[in-house]
N, C-alpha and C positions, 0 to 999 in steps of 0.2 A: 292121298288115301289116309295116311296119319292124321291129317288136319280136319277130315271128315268123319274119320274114326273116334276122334277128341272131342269132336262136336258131337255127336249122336249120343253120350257116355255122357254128357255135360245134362245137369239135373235142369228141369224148366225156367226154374227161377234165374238158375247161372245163363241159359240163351238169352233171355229176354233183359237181364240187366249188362250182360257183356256186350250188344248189338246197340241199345238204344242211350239207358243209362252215362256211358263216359262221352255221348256223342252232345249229350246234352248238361251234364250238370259239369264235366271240368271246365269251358269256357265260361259257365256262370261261376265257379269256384275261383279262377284266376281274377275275372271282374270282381269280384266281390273282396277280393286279397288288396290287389290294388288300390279300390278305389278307398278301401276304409284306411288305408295306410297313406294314402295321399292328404284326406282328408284331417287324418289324425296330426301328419307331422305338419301341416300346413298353418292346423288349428290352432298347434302350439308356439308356431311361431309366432303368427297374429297376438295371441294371447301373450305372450312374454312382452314383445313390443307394446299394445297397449297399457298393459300393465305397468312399464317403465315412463311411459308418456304420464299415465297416473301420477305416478310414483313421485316424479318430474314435479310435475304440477300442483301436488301435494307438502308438496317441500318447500316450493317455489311459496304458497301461502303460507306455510306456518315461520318460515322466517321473516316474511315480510309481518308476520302477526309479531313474532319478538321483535323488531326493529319498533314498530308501531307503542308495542308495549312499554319499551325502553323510552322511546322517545318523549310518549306521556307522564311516565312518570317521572323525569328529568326535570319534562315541565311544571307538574303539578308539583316538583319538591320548594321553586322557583314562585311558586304563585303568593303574589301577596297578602292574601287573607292565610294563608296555611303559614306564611313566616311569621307573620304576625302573632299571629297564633300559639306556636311555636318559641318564638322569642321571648315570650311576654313570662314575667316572672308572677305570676298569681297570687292573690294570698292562701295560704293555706285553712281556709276555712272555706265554710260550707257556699255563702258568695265568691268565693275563691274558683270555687271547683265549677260550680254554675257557669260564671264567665268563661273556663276554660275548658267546658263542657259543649255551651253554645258557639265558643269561634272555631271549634274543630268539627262541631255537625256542619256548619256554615262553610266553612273551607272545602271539607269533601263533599257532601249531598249539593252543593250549587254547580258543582262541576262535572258533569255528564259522560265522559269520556270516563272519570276515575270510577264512578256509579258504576259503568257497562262492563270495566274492564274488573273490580275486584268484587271478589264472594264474601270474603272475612277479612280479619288482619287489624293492625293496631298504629295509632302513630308516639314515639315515646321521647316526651322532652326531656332534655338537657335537665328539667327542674325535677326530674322525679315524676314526671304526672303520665299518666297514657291513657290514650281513647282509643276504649275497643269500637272497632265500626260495625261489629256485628251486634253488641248492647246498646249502642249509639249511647254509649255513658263510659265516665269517668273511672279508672281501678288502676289498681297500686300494683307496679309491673312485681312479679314474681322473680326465682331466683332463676327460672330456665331466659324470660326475658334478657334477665337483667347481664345473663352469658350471650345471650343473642346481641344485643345491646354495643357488647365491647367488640365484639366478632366484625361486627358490620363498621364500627369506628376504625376497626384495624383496616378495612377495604380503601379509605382515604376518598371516601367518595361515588367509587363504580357500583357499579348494580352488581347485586349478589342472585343468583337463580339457585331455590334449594326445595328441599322434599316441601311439600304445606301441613301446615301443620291439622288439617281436615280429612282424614284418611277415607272420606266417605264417597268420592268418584266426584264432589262437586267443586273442586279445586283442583287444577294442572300441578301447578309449582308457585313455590312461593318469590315473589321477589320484595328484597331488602335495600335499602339505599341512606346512607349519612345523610341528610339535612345541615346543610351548609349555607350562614347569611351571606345574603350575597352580598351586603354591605363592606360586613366587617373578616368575610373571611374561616370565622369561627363553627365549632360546631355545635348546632342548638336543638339536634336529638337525630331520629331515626325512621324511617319508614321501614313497616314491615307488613306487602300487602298479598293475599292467596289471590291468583287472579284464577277465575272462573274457567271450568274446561269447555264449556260452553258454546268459547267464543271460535276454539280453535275445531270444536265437533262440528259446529254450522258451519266450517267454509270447506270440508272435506264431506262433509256428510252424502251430499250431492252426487258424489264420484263414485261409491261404490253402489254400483248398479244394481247387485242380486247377490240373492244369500250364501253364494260360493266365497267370495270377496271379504275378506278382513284387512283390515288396516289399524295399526299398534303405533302412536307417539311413545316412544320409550329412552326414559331417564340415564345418565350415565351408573347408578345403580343398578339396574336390568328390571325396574319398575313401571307399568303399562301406564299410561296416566291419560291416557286418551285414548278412545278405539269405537268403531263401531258398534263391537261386543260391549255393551253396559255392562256386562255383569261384569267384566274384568278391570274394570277401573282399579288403579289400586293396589292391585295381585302382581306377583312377581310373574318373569317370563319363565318359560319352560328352560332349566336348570342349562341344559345343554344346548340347547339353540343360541340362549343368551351367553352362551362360551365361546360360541363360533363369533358370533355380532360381534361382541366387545375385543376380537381381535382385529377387525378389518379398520383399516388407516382412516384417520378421522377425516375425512373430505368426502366431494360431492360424488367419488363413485358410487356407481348401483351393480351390486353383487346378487349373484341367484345363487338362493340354499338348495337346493331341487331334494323330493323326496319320490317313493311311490305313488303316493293319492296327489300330489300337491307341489307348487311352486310357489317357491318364496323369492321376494325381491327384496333389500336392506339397503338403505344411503343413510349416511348420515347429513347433518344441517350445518350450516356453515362455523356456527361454533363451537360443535364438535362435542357437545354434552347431550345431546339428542340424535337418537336416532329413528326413522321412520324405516316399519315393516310392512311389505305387503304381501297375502297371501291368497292362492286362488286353485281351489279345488279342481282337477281336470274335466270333474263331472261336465262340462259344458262341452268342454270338446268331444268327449268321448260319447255324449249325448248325439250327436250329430253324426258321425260316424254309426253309432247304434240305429238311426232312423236310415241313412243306407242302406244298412243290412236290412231292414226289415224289407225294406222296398224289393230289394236285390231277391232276398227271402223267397218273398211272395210271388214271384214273378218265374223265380225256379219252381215254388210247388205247381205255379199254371203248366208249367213246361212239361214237371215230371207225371201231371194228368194225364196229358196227349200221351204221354209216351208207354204209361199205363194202359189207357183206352187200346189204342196201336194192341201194345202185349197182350191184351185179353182178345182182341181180331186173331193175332197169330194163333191162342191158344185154344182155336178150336180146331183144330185136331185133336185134340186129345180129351173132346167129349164124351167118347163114350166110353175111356176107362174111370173118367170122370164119376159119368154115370153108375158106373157098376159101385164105387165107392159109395155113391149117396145111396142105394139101393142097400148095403151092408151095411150102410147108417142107419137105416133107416130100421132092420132087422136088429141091428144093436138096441137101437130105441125102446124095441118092445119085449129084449129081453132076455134076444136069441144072441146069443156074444160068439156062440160058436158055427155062427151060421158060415159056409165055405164062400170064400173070395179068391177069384185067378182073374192076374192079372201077367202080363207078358212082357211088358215093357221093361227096361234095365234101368229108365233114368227115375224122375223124380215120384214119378207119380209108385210106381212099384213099392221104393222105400215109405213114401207115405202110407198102401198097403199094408206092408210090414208090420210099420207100428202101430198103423191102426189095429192090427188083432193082437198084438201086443200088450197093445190101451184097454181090449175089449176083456182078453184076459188077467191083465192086472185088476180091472174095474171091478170085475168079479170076486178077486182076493181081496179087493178093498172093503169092498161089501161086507164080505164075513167079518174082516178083521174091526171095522167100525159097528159092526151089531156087536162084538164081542167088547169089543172098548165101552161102547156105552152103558153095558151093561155093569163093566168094572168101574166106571163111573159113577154110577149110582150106587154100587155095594160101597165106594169110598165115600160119598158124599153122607151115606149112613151112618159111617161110621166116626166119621168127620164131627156129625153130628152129637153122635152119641157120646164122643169126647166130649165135647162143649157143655155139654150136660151129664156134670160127671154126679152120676149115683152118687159117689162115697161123701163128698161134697153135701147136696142135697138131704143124706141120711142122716147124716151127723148134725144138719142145721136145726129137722125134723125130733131129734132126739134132744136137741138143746131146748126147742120150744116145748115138749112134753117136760121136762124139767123144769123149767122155769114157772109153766102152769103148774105144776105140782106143787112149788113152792112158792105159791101165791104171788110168785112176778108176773102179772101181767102186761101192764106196760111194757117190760119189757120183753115181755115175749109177743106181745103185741108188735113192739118195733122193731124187733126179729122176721118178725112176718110180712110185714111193710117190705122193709127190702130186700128177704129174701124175693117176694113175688114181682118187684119191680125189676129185681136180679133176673131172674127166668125170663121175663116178659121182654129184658130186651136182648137176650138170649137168643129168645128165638127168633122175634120179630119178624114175623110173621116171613118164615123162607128166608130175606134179605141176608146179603153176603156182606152190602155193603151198607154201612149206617152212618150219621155224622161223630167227628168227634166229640161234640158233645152228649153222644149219648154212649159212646165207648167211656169218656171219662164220668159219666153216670151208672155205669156197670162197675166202676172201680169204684165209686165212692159208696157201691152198697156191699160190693164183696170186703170192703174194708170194714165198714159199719159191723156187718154181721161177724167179722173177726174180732172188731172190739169189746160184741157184747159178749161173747165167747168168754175174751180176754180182757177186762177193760184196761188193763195195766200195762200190756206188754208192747205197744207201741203209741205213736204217733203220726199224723200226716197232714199234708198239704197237699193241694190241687188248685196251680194258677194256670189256666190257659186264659189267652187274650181271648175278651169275644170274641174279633175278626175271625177268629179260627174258629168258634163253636160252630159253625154252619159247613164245613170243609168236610167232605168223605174220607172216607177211613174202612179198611177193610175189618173187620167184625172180629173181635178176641185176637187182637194183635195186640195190644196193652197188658190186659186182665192178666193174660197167665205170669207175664214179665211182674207186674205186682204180687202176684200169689206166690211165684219163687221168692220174692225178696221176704213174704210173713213168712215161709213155712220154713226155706233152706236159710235164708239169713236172717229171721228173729226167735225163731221157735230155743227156745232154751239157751240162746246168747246172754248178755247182759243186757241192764236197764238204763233209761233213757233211750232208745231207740224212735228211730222217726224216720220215715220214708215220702217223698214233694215229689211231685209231678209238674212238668213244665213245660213250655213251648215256644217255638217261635220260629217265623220264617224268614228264608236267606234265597233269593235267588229263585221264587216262585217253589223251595223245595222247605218242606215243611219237618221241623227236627224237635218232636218229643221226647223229653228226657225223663227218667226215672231213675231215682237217689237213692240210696237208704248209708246207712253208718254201721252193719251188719255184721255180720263174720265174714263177708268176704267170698271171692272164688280166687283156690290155689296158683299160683300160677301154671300148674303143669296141667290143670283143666283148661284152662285157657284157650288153650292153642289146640285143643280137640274137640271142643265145645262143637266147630259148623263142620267139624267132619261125621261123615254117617254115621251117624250114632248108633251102638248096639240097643237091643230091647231091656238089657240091666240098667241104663240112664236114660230113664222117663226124664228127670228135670232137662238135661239138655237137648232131650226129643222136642221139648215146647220151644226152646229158642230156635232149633233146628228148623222146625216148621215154621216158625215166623217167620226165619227169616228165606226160606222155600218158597214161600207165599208170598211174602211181599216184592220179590223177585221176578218172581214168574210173570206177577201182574205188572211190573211196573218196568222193571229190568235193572242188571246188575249194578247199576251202581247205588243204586236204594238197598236198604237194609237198614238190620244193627249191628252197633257198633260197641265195645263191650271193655271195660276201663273199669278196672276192680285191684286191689290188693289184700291180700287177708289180713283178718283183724281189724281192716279201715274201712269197708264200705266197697260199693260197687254203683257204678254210673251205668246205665246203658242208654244209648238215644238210638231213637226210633227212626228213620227218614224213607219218605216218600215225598212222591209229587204234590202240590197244591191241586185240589179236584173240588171244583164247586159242584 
């Protein structure tokens, strides 16, 4: 009887989802748990392993590329025409240099292997002379040479592997080698050649499949000199990462960095001054798992139709309290809110009653209270307005131009009149709340004008906005008043030289107008009550208050101004809102 009782007290939606709902979506819940967890840990495994087989294999060529590299150049230090070449004591003039000009083009450009493997680089005799191979001409080794020089004699002959001296991504490393006669024993200069990163990009390039995948050749420095990524040739690794690497033991293990997004792999090469990174985003796996679910997804909303369809079968019985509700809808409709509704039932449909006349009498109070608002709406929007166009302003421009006509200024009451009327005209612009900033910072440049001819003396200004920005929206006398407090409160009877810039610029799609001036200042103990409610005795900081009111309201709190002043020094304030084409 309890269980019966519990049931009948249970609202329609709780029958019909406690009966069909867990009979149907927990075994798709449990499949769907599983199978993407399967999928996920499975994918990661695959993924590590191939990625180490990579990794393997990546390694596997670019040692045998420095084996290769070594080897060549051992040979080519051996080659006849280059010892020749080399050995030969020239004369020091200008047929001097020629012969020794042409047996070093001759020695390197006829040999094909030295061609493919080096980008730049130099060879420097025993006699003073060197041939740069990227001039393919003769110059007089410098003082950094002439240290490199001694450096590579102190090696007794081994190849030296060092930074290249071509920092531009088209050189790996450099490699140096003594120049040793093979006759006599002695030594009759140096090789110092940039071999190309080129050679080592083409035998790995192949291997990374898809844009998840990076792979780093990196220097015992913690400098990238080879990678997928072009753009990082060159550039140091990530500070931290490369702290981890350069601690693990120089040999062929392969160690995983793992993060959240991403798993990294690191081995280094058999000589232990390089090491190779590889890294690969989960996105792929977690991509596959994701198409899973969707499948799974899909397959439960077919489920949870049937079981809906079913739901609305059972839930006719309860058509015709149904009915009476759509009948008191329908009488709401036209107007009647208090038209009577009985209903008997205890569970869902009841409570829906309920609040339907609940809904039907609030709808009612709503009614009143939004004719009432709209109407307080537009007495503020009046008034709103009739701020903006402030009489006293206006009177006093009108009283300057009778003056000036009096006193035979025309022109300039002529150009009084000019921008007062460009003044007004974008004032009002026709209703518009919102205008571009370029024509907010054209409402300033007249209210300023008509200040100057007032005053010609008692300020100065600037006005840089980037054009980018002259075409961006802007809510309407958000600037203007922020300018008029800085002529009236911080220049009106201060000192001379004064000058007040306007500026701009955007950060982060959010757009930051700034307004300067070198004035009197605001106290510090206004400061900090400025964006509090202002009483009706502080009109000046009623106008910041409502700017920054307004620009909040539309945009939201983290936009405003911002307000950076000391007295006696000037006062900053910047403007921010969103970028709005």
């Amino acid at each position: 009887m309890k269980i019966k009782s519990f049931w009948n007290h249970l609202s329609l939606k709780r029958k019909v989802l406690t009966t069909f709902l867990p009979l149907t979506m927990i075994p798709l819940l449990i499949i769907l748990i599983i199978s993407i967890t399967l999928i996920t840990q499975n994918g990661k495994k695959d993924a590590i392993k191939n990625a180490k087989n990579k990794l393997s294999l990546v390694a596997t060529q670019s040692e045998q590329l420095i084996e290769n590299i070594t080897y060549n150049i051992k040979a080519f230090s051996t080659s006849t025409s280059l010892q020749t070449a080399a050995s030969t004591n020239y004369p020091d003039n200008a047929y001097g240099n020629y012969m020794f000009t042409t047996s070093m083009h001759s020695a390197i450009y006829n040999i094909m292997d030295i061609q493919n493997l080096i980008s730049n680089g130099y060879v420097q005799t025993n006699f003073g002379k060197t041939f740069d191979i990227k001039l393919d001409a003769m110059q007089f080794p410098n003082t950094e040479m002439k240290q490199h020089y001694t450096s590579v004699l102190a090696a007794k002959g081994k190849i030296l592997f060092q930074s290249p001296s071509d920092k531009s991504g088209e050189s790996i490393f450099n490699v140096s080698k003594a120049l040793i006669n093979i006759d006599t024993g002695e030594n009759i200069g140096i090789l110092s050649f940039d071999i190309r990163e080129s050679i080592f990009f083409d035998s790995y390039c192949k291997t990374i499949i898809n844009g998840t995948e990076s792979l780093y050749l990196i220097d015992k420095g913690g400098t990238i000199i080879s990678s997928n990524e072009r753009d990082r040739l060159q550039t140091p690794l990530d500070a931290k990462l490369w702290s981890r690497i350069s601690s693990l033991p120089t040999n062929d293990t392969i160690f995983e960095l793992n993060n959240s997004n991403s798993f990294s792999i690191c081995t280094s090469l058999k000589n232990g001054s390089y090491y190779l990174l590889y890294t690969m985003n989960y996105y792929e796996i977690y991509q596959e798992a994701f198409h899973m679910a969707m499948l799974l997804f899909i397959i439960g909303i077919l489920v949870l139709l049937i079981t809906i369809i079913l739901s609305r079968f059972l839930a006719q019985s309860f058509v015709r309290p149904i009915t009476k509700l759509a009948a008191y809808a329908d009488e709401a409709g036209k107007g009647n809110f208090l038209a009577p509704l009985e209903i008997n039932s205890k569970d869902e449909i009841r409570f829906l009653a309920d609040r339907l006349q609940n809904m039907n009498h609030n709808i009612k109070q709503l009614t009143t209270c939004i004719y009432n608002e709209q109407v307080e709406k537009r007495e503020y929007e009046l008034k709103m307005l009739q701020a903006q166009i402030n009489p006293h302003f206006l009177y006093n421009c009108l009283d300057n131009i009778s003056s000036l006509i009096t006193d035979d200024r025309i022109k300039t009451a002529d150009s009084m009149i000019y921008h007062l009327g460009r003044y007004y005209r974008t004032i009002l612009s026709k209703g518009r709340n919102i205008i571009t900033i370029k024509e907010e910072c054209q409402l300033i440049s007249d209210y300023l004008e008509i200040q100057l001819i007032k005053s010609p003396e008692l300020f100065t200004y600037t006005i840089n906005i980037p054009s980018e920005l002259n075409d961006l929206k802007i809510l309407k006398m958000i600037l203007q008043p922020i300018v008029e407090n800085s002529v009236i409160h911080g220049f009106t009877g201060y000192k001379s030289n004064l000058h007040l810039s306007v500026s701009a610029h955007i950060q982060n799609q959010t757009v930051y107008i700034q307004i300067a001036d070198n004035g009197r200042g605001i106290p510090s103990e206004t400061l900090t009550s400025i964006f509090h409610q202002p009483q009706p005795s502080m009109p000046k900081h009623f106008g910041l208050y409502n700017i920054q009111e307004r620009i909040q309201l539309k945009y939201g709190k983290i936009y405003g101004i911002q307000i950076d002043s000391k007295e006696n020094q000037g006062t900053r304030i910047t403007v921010s809102f969103p970028k709005v084409l």
